[in-house]
N, C-alpha and C positions, 0 to 999 in steps of 0.2 A: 575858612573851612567850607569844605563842595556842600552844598543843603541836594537835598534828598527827595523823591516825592515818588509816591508811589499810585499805579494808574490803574485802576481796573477795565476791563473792555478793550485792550486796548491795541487789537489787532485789527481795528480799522476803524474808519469816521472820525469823527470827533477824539476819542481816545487814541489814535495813531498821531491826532493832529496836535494833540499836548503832550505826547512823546517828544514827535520833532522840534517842538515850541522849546521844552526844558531840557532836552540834550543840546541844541544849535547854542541856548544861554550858559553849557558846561553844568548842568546838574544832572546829581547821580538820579537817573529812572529805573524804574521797578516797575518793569509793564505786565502784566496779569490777564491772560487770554484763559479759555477751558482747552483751545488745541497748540499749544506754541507748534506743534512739527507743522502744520498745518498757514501758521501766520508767517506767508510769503516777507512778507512788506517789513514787519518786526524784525526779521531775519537777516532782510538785507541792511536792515538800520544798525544790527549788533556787528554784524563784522564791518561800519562804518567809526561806532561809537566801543570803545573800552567801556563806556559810564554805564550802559546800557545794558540790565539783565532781564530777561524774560522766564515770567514763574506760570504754571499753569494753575488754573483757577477759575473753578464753575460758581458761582455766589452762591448758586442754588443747592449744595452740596459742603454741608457741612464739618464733615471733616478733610476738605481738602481748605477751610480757611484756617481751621485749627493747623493743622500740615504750615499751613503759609506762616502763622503767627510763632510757632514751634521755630522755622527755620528763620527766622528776621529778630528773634527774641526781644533784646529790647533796645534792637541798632534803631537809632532816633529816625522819626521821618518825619521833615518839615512840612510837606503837603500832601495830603490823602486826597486823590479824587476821585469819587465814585462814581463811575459813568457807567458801568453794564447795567444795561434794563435792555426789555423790551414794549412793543407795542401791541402784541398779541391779535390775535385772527383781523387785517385790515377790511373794512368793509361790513364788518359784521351788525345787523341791524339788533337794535332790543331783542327783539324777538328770536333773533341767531343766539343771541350768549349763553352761554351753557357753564355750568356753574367750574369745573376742571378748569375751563379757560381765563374764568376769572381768577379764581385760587391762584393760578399760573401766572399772569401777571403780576398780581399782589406779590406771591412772594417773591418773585425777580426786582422788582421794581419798589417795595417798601419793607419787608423784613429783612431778605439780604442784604442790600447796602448796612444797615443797621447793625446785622452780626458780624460783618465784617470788619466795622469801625470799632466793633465791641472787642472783638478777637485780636486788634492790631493795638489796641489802647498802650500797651506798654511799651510801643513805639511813638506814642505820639506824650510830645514833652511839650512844658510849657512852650507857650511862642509857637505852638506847631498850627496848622490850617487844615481845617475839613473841608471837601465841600460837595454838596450831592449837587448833580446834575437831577434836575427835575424838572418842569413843564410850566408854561404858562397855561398852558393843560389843568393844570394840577389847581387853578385859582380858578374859586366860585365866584369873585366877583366879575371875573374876563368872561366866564361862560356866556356867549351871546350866539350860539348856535346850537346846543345838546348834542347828544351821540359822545362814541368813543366813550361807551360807561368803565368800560373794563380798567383802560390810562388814563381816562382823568380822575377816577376814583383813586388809581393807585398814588398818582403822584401826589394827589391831597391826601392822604394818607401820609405819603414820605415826608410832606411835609409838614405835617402836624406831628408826626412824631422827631424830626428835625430839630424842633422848634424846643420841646419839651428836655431833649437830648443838647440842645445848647443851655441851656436854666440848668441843668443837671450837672453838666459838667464846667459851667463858668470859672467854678476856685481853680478848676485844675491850669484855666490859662491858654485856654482851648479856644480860637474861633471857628464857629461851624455855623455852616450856614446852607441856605439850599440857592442852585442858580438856575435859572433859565438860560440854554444857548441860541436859543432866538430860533427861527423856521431855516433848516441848515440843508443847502445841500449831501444828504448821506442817502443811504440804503432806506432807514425810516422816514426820511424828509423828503426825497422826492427830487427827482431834476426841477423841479421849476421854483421848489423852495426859494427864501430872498439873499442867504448871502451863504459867502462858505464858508468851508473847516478851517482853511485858515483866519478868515473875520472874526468867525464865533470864538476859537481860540483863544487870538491877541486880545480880546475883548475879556474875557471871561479869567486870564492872566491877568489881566491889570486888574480886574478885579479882587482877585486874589492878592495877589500884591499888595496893595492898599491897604486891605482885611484888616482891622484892630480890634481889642476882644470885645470894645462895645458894640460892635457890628454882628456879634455873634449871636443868631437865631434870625437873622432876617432873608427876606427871600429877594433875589434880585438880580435883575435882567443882563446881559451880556453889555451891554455897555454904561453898568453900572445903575442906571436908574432901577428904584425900590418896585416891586411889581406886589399887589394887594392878594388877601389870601382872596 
């Protein structure tokens, strides 16, 4: 039977790059942007792929996930990845943050993904895979520079609530888990970032892959090794 996963973000970076990853392997995708008319790349991917459907979807807007969970009912989806966040104001000193900005973050980058997985649950059957894309950002014990209050907050956040949301739902048979994609070249990462959308992908794939449900609640880095809160 074709397995199923469904992507959010996923009209570029990282989320276009695990489109092309699970359609090139023959799995049905379900990419999730806020503008499909808008997402060139997606577009040319679906009149490439029959597998391939594209749903519109703000995270930050809640009833366009209920809309999404409404129309998927309870068609099975083997892997959830939740990839749209952002980075919010770059550059921004303590002293710049302003409290909208921060709220702003948080909820893209740690409530969101959250209701989203909430909202799709009747899609996700035993044997299925969650998995938040979050930061090594996001670990207090990596912090060895300060700044970035707004995303490193958010994604310790994501992933403490990650963490509590795998314990919660373990009977159901659910591994969830949060990943690091490593310093990527994309739009938030930077040209000089260290590898690409496609490393970080095949990486963070076989991660997945792997996934068993005792693995469920841990955080961990793109090429598998365990990364500390």
């Amino acid at each position: 039977m074709t397995q199923s996963v469904l992507i959010t973000g996923a009209n570029r970076g990282i989320g276009l790059q695990f489109c092309k990853h699970y359609l090139a392997a023959g799995w049905q995708v379900i990419a999730c942007c806020r503008q499909p008319a808008q997402a060139t790349a997606l577009t040319e991917l679906a009149q490439q792929y029959a597998e391939l459907s594209v749903e519109p979807l703000d995270i930050a807007d809640h009833k366009q996930i209920e809309a999404l969970a409404k129309r998927l009912g309870s068609n099975k989806i083997d892997v959830l990845v939740n990839n749209a966040g952002i980075y919010g104001p770059k550059g921004a000193s303590f002293e710049q943050v302003t409290t909208d900005d921060w709220l702003d973050v948080l909820h893209i980058d740690t409530i969101a993904p959250l209701l989203v997985t909430r909202a799709l649950k009747p899609s996700l059957k035993a044997a299925s895979k969650v998995a938040f894309i979050s930061s090594k950002m996001g670990s207090i014990s990596d912090n060895q520079s300060g700044g970035s209050y707004m995303y490193r907050s958010a994604k310790a956040a994501l992933n403490a609530a990650v963490k509590s949301l795998a314990h919660d739902w373990y009977d159901d048979e659910l591994a969830i888990v949060t990943l690091h994609p490593g310093w990527v070249q994309t739009d938030m990462g930077g040209p000089n970032a260290m590898i690409t959308t496609e490393q970080s992908v095949a990486g963070m794939t076989k991660v997945i892959e792997q996934l068993k449900l005792g693995d469920s609640g841990q955080f961990i880095n793109y090429d598998g090794a365990p990364i500390p809160w």
